[in-house]
Backbone as a chain_set.jsonl record, in Angstrom:
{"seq": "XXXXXXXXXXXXXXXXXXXXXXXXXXXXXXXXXXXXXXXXXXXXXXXXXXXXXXXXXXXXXXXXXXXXXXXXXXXXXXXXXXXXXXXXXXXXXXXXXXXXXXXXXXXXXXXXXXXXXXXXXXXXXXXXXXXXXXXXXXXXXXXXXXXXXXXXXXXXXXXXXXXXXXXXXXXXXXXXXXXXXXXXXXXXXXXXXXX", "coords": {"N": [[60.689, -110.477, 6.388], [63.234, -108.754, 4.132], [66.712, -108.528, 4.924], [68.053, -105.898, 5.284], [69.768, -103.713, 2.632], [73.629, -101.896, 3.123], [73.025, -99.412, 1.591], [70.321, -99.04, 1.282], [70.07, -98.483, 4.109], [71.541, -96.598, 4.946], [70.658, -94.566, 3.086], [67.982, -94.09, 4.47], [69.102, -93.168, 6.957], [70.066, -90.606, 5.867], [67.914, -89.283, 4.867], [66.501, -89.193, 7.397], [67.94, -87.669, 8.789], [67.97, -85.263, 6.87], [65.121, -84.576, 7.748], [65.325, -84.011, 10.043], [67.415, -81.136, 9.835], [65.179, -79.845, 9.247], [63.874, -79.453, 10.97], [63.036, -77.029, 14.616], [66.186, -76.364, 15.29], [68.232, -75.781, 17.95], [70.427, -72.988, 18.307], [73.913, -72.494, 17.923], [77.024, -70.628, 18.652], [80.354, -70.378, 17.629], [82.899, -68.855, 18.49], [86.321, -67.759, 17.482], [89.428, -67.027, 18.216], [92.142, -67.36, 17.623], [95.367, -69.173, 18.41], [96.56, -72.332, 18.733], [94.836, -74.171, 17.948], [93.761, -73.181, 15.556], [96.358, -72.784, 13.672], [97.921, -73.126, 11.077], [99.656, -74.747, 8.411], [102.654, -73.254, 6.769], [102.138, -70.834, 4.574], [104.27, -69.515, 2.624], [107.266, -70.017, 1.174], [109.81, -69.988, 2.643], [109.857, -70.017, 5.589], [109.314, -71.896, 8.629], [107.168, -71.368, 10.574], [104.098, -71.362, 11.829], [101.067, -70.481, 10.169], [97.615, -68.63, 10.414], [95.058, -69.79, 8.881], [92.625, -69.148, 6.358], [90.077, -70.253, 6.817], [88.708, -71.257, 9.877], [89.67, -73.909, 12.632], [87.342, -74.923, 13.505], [85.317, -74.415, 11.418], [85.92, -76.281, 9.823], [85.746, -78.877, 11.581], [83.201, -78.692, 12.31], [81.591, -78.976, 9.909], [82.171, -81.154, 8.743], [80.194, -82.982, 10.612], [77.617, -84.694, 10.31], [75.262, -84.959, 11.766], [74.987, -83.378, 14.016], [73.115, -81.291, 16.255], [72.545, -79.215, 16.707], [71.841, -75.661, 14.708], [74.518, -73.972, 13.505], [76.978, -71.324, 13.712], [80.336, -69.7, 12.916], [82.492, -67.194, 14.03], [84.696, -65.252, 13.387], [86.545, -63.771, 15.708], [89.442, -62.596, 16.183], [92.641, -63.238, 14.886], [95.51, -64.421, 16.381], [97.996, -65.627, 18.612], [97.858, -67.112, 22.255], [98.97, -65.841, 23.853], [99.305, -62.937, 22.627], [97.085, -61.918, 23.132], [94.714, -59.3, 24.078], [93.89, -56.867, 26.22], [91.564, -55.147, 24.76], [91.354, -57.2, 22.803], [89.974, -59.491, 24.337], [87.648, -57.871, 25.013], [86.614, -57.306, 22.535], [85.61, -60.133, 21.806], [84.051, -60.057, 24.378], [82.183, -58.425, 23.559], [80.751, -59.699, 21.257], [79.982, -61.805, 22.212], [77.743, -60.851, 23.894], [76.17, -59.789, 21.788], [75.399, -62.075, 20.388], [72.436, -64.215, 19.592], [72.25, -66.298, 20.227], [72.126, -68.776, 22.941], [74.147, -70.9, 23.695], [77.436, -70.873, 23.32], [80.6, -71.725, 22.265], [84.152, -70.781, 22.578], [86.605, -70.651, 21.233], [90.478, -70.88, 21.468], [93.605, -70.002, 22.287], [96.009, -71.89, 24.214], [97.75, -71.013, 25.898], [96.335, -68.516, 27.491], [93.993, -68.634, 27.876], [92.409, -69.879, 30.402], [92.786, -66.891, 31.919], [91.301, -65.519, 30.098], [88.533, -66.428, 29.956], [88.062, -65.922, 32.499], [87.62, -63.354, 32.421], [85.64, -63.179, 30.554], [83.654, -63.868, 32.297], [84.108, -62.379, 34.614], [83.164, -59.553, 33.703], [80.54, -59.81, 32.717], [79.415, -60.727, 30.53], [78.698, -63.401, 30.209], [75.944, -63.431, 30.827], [73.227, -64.862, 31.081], [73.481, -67.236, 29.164], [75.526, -70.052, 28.268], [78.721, -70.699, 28.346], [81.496, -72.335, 26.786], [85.14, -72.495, 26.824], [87.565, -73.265, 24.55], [90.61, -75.408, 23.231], [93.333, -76.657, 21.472], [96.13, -78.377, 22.351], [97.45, -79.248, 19.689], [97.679, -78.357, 16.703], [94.649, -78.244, 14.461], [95.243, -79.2, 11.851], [96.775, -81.111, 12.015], [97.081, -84.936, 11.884], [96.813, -86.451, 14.667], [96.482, -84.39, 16.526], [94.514, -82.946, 19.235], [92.243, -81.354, 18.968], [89.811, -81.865, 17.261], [88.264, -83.63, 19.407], [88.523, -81.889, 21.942], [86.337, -79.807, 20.644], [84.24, -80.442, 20.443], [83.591, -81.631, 22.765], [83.397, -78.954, 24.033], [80.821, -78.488, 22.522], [78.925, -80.43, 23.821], [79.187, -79.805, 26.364], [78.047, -77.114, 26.448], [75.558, -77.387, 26.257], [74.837, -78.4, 28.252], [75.894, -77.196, 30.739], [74.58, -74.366, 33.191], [73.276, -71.708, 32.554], [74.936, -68.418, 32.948], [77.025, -69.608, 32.804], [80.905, -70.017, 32.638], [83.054, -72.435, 31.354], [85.977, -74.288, 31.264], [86.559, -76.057, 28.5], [89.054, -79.177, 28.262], [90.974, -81.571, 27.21], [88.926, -83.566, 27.982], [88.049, -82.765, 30.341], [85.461, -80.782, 32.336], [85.62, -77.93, 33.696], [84.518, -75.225, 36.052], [85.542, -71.994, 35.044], [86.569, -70.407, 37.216], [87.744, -72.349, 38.644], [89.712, -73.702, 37.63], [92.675, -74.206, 36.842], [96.259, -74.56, 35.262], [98.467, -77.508, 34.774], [101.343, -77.181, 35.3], [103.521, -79.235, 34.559], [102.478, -81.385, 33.33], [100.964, -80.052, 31.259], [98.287, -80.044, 31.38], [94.727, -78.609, 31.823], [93.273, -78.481, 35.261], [91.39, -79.172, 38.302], [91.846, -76.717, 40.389], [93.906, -77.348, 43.159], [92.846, -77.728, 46.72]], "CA": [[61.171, -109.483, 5.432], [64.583, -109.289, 3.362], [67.514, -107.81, 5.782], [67.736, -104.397, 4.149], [71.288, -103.48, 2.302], [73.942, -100.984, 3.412], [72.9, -98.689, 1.115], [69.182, -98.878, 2.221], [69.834, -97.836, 5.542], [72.252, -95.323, 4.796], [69.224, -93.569, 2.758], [66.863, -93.763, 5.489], [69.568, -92.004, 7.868], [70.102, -89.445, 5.434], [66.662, -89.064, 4.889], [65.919, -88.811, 8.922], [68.811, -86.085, 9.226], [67.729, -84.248, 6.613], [64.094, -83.979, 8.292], [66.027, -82.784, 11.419], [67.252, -79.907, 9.829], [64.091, -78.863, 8.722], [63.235, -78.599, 12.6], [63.972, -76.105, 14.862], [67.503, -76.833, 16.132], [68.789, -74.446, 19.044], [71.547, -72.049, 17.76], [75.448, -72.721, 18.615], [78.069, -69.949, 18.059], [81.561, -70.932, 17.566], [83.675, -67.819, 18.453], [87.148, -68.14, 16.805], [90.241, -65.886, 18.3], [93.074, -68.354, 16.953], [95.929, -70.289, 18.959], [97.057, -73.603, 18.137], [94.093, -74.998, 16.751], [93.72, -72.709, 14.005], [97.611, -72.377, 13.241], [97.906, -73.825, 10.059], [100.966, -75.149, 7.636], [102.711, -71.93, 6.154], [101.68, -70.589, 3.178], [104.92, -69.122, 1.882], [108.562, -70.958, 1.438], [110.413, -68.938, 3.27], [110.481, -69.991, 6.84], [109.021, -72.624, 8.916], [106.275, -70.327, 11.268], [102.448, -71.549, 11.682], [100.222, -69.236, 10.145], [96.464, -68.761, 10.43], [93.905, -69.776, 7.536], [91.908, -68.427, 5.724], [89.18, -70.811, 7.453], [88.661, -71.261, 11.125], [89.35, -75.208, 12.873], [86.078, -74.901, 14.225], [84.489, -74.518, 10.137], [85.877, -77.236, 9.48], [85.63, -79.51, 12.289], [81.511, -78.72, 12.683], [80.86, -78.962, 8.713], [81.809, -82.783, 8.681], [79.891, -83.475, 11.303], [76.12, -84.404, 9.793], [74.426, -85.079, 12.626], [74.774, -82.367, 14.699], [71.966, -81.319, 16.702], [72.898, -77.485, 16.715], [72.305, -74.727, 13.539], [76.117, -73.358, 13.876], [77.542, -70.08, 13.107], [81.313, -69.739, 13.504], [82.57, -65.664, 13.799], [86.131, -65.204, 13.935], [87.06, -62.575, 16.304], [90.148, -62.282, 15.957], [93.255, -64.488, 14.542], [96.405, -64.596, 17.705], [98.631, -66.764, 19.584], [96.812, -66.386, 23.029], [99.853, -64.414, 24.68], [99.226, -61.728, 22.407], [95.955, -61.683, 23.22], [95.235, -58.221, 25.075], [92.504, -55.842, 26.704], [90.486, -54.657, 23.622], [90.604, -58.539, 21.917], [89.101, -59.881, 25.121], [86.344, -56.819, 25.084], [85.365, -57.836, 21.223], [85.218, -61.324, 22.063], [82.46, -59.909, 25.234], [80.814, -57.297, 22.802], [80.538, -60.596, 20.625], [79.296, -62.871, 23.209], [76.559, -59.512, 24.211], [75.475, -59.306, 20.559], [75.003, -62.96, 19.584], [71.472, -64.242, 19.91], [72.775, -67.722, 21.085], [72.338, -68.73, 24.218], [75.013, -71.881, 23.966], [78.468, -70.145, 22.862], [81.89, -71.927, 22.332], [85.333, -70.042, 22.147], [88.212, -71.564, 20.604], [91.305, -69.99, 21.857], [95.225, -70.827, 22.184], [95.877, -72.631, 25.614], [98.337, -69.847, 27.515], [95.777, -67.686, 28.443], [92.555, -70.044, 28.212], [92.353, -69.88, 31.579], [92.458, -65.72, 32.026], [90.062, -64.87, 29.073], [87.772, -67.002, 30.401], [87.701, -65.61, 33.537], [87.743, -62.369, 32.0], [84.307, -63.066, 30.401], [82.726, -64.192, 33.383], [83.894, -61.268, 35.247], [82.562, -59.081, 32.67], [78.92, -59.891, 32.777], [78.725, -61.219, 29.185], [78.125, -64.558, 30.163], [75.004, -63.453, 31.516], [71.827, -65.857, 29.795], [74.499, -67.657, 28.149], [76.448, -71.029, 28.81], [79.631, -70.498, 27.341], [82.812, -73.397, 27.038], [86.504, -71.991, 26.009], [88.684, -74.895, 24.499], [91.87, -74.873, 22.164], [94.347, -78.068, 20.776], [97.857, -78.932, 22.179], [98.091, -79.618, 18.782], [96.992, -77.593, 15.486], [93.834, -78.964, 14.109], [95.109, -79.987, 10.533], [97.655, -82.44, 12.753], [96.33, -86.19, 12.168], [96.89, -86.64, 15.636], [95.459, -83.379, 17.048], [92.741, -83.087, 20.322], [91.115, -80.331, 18.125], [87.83, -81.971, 17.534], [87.869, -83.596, 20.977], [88.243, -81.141, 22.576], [85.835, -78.604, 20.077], [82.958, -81.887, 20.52], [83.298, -81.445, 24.59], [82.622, -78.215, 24.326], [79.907, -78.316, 22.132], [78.138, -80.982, 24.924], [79.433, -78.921, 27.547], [76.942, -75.821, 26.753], [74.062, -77.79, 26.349], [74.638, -79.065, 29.737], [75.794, -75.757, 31.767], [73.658, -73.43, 33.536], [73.505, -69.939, 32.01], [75.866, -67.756, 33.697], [78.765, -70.701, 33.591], [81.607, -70.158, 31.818], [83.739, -73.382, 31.251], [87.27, -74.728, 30.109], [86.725, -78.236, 28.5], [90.061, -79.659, 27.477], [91.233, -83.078, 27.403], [87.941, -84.443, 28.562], [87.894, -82.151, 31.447], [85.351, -79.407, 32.142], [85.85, -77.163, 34.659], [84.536, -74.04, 36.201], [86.684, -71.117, 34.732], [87.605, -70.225, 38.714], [88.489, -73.207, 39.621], [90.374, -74.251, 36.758], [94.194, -74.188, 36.437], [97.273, -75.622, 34.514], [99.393, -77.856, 35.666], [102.537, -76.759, 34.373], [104.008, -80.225, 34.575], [101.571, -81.953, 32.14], [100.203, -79.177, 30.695], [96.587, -80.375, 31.51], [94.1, -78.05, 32.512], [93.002, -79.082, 35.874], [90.714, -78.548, 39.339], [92.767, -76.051, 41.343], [94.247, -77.752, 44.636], [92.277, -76.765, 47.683]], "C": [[62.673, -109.649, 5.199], [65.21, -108.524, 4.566], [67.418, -106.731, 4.436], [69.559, -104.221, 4.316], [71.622, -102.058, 3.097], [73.619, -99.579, 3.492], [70.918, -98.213, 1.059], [69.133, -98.08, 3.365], [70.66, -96.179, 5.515], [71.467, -94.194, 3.987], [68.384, -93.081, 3.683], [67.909, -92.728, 6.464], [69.602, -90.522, 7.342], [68.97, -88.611, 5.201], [65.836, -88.308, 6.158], [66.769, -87.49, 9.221], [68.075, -85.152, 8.459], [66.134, -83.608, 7.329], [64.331, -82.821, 9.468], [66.2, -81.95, 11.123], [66.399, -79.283, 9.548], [63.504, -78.115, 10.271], [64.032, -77.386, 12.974], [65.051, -76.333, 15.6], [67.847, -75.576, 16.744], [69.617, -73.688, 18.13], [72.658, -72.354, 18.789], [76.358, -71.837, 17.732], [79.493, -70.222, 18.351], [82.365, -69.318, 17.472], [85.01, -67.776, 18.511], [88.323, -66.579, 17.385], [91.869, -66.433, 18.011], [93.652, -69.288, 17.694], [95.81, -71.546, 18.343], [96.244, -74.189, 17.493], [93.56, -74.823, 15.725], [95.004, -72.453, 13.453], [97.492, -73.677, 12.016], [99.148, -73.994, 8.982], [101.445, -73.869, 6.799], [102.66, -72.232, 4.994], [103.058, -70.36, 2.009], [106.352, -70.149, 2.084], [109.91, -70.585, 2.531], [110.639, -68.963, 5.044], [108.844, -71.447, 7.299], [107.503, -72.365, 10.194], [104.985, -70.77, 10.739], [101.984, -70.216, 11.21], [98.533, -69.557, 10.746], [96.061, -68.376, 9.014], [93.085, -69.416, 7.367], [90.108, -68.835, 6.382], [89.234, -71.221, 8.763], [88.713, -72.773, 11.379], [87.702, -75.896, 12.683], [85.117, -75.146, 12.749], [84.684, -75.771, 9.708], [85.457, -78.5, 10.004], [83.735, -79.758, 12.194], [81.049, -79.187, 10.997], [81.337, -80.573, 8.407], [81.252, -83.367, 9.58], [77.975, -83.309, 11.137], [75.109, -84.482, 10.786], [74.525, -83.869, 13.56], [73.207, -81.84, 15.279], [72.003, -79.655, 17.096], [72.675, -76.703, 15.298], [73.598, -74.201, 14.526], [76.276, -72.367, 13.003], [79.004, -70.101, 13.681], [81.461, -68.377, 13.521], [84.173, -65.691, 14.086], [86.363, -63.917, 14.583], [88.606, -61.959, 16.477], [91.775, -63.424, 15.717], [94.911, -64.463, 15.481], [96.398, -65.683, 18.222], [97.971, -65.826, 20.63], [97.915, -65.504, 24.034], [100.047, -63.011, 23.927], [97.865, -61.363, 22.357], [95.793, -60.465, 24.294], [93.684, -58.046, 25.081], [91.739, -55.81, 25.577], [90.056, -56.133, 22.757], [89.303, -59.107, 23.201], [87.649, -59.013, 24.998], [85.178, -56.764, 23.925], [84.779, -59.031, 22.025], [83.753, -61.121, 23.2], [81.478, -59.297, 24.429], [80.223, -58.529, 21.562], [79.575, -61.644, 21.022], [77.635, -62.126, 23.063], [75.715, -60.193, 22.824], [74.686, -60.98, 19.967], [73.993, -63.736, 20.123], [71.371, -65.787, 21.076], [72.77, -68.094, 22.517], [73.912, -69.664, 24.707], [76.447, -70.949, 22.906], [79.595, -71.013, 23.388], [83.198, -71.188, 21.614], [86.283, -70.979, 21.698], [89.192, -70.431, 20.548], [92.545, -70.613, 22.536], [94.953, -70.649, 23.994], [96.71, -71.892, 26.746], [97.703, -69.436, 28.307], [94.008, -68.293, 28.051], [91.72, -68.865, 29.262], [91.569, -68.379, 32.298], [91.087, -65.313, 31.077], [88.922, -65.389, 29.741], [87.005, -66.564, 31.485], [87.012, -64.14, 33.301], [86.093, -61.775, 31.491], [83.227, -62.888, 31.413], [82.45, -62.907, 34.494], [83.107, -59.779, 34.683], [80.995, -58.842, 32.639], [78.577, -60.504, 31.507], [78.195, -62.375, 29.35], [76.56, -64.712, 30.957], [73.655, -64.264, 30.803], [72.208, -66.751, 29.01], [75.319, -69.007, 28.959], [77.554, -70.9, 27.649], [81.364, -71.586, 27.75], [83.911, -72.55, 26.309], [87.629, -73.39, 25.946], [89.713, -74.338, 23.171], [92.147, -76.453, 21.834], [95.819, -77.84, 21.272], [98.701, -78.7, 20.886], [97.539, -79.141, 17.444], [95.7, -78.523, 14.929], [94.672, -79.733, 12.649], [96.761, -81.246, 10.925], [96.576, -83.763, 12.431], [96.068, -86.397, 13.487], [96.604, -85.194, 17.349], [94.264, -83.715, 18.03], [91.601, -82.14, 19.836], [90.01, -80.795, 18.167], [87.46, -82.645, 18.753], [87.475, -83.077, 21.564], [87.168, -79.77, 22.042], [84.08, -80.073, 20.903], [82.596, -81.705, 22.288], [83.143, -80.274, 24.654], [81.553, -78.046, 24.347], [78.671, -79.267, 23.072], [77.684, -80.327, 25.756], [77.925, -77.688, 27.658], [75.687, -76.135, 26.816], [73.891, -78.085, 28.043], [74.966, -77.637, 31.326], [74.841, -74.721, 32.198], [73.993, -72.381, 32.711], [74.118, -69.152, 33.169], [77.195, -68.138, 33.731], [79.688, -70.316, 32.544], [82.97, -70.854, 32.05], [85.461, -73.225, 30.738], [86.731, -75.781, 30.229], [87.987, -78.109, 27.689], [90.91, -81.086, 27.803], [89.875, -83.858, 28.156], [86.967, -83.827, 29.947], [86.686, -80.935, 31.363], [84.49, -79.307, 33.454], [85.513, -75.664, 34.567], [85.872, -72.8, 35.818], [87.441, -70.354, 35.968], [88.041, -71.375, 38.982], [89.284, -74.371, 38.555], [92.04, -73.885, 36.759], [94.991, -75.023, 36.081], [97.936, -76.188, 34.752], [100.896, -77.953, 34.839], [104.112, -78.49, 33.77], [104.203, -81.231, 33.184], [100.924, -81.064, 30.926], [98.721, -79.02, 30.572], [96.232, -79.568, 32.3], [93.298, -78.803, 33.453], [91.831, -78.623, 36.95], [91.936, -78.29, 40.182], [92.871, -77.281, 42.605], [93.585, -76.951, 45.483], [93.249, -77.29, 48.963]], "O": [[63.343, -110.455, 5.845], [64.43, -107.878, 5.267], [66.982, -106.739, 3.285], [70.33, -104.397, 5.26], [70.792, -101.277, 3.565], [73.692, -98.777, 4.423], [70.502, -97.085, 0.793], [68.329, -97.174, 3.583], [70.352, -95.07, 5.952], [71.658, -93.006, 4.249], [68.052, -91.899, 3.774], [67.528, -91.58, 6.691], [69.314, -89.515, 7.989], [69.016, -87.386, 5.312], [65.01, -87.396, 6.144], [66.333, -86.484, 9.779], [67.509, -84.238, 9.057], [65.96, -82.394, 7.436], [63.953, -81.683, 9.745], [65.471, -81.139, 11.695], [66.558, -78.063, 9.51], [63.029, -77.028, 10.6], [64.981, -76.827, 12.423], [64.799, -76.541, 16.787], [67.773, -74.485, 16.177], [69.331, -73.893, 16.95], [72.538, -72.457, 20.01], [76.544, -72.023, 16.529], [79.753, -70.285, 19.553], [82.368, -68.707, 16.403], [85.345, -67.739, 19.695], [88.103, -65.413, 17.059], [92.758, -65.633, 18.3], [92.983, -70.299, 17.911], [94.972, -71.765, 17.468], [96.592, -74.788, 16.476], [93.01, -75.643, 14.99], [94.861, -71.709, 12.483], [97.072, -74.827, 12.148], [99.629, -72.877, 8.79], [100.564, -73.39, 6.085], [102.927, -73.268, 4.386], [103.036, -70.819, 0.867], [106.448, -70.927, 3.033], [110.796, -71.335, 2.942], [111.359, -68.184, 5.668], [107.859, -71.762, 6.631], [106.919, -73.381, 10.569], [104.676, -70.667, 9.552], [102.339, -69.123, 11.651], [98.273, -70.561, 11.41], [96.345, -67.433, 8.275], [92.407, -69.202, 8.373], [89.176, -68.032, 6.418], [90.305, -71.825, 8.822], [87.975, -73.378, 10.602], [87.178, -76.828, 12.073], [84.218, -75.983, 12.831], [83.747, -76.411, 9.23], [84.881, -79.289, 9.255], [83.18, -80.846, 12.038], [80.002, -79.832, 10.958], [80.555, -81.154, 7.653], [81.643, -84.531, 9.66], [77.241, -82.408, 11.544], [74.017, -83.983, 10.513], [73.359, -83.482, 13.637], [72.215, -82.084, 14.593], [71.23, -79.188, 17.932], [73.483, -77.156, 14.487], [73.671, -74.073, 15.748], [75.895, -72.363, 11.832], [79.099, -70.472, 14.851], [80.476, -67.898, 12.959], [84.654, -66.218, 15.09], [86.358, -62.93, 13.847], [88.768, -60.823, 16.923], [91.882, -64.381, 16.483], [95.701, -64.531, 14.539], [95.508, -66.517, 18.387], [97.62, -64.653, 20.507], [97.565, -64.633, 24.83], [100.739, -62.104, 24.389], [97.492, -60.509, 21.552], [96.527, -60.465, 25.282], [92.74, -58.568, 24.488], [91.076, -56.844, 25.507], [88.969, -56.328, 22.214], [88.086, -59.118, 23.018], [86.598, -59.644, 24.893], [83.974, -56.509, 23.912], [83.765, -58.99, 22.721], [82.697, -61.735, 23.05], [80.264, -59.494, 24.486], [79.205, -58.192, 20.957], [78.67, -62.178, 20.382], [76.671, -62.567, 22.436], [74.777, -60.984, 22.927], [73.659, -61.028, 19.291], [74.31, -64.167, 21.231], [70.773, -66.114, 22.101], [73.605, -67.536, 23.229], [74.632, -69.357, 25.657], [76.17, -70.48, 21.802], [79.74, -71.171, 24.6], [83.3, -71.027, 20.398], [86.449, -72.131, 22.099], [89.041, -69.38, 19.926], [92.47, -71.614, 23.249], [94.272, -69.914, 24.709], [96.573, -71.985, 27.966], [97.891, -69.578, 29.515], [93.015, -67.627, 28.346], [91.02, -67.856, 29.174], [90.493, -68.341, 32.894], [90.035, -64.854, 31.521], [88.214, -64.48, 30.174], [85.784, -66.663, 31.61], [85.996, -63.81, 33.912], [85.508, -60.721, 31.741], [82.272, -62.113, 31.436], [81.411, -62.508, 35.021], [82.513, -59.061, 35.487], [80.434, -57.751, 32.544], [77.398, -60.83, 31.364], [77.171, -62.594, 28.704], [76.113, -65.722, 31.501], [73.338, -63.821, 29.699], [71.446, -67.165, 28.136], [75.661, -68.91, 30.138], [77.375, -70.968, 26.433], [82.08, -71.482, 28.746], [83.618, -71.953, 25.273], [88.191, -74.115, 26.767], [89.643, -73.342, 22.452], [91.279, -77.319, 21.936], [96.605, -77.163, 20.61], [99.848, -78.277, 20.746], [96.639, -79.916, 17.119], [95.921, -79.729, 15.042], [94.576, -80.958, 12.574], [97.466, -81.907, 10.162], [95.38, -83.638, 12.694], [94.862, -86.579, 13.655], [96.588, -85.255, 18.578], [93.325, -84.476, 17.797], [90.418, -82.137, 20.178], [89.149, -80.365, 18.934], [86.375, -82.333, 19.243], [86.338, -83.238, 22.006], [87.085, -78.791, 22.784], [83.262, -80.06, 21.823], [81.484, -81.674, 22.815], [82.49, -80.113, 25.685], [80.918, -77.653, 25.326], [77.52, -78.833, 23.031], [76.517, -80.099, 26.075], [77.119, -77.507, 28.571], [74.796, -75.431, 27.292], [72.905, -77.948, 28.767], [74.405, -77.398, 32.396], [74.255, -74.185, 31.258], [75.115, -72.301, 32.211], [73.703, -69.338, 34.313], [78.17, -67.598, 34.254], [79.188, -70.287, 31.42], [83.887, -70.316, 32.67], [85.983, -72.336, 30.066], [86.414, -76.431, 31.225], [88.153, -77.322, 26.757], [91.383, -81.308, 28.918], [90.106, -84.794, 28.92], [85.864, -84.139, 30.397], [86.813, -80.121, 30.449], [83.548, -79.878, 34.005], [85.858, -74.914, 33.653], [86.984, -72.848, 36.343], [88.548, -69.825, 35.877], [88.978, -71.348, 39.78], [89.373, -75.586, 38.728], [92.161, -72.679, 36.546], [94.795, -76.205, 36.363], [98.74, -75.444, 35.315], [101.28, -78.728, 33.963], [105.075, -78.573, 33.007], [105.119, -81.628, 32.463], [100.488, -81.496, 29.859], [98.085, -78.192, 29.919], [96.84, -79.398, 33.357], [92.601, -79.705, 32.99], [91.205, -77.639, 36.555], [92.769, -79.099, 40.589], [91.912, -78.007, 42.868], [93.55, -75.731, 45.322], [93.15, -76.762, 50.071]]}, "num_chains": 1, "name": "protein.A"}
């Protein structure tokens, strides 16, 4: 038989994906509370200050990505650098977690307080039935050079692969129990605590 052209095969894939979505693909919620990887180029002339867009990293990042093996919902819970992140955001973000039918749940959330929220969930009880990863970006997503979808892509592994009850940091490659995770103020890489 003839070798079959580019544009042959590239039918048949599109062809085979689209069957996939007809299946049933798990459910993955993308829960959006801002930090660096939704800070986005300011809107107005007037000063030099990241804002947040109108669209979440995470919408964008998952909607070029055709293969996917997840239906995705993103929800923005709320749009903050994560040191002004306080009591009542953390408590949506659980009454969010609670409510959403999902069992696999990734947060996207600025890299100060990662670490705390995280824990915050776990202590909480929301992560109960639920594998849930919290990841952010060094570096704003609409950076060329950004870990944004790296690090959004290791999450999205991450939950398939965690027990229910776990709630993760993946960042830089890493993923770590949310106790036994900390920063190393050096590098800035989230790490496994020193024992």
């Amino acid at each position: 038989p003839p070798p079959h052209t580019h544009q042959q095969q590239m039918k048949r894939t599109l062809m085979a994906a689209h069957e996939v979505e007809n299946q049933a693909l798990p459910m993955l919620t993308v829960l959006t509370t801002g930090g660096t990887i939704d800070k986005d180029y300011p809107r107005s002339t007037s000063g030099y200050a990241f804002e947040f867009g109108e669209e979440a990293a995470a919408s964008r990042i998952l909607s070029a990505m055709p293969f996917l093996a997840y239906k995705c919902e993103v929800r923005r819970v709320c749009a903050k650098d994560s040191q002004e992140i306080d009591t009542p955001d953390r408590d949506a973000l659980c009454t969010q977690i609670r409510s959403t039918k999902s069992r696999q749940i990734v947060v996207t959330h600025g890299t100060d307080t990662l670490i705390e929220s995280a824990q915050y969930i776990l202590q909480s009880g929301a992560a109960e039935g639920k594998s849930i990863a919290l990841t952010g970006a060094m570096k704003p997503e609409r950076f060329k050079d950004s870990d944004a979808s790296f690090n959004l892509g290791g999450a999205v592994a991450a939950v398939g692969m965690l027990r229910p009850g776990s709630v993760a940091i993946c960042m830089g490659g890493q993923v770590i129990d949310c106790m036994q995770c900390e920063r190393d103020m050096k590098s800035g890489l989230f790490v496994f605590k020193k024992v």
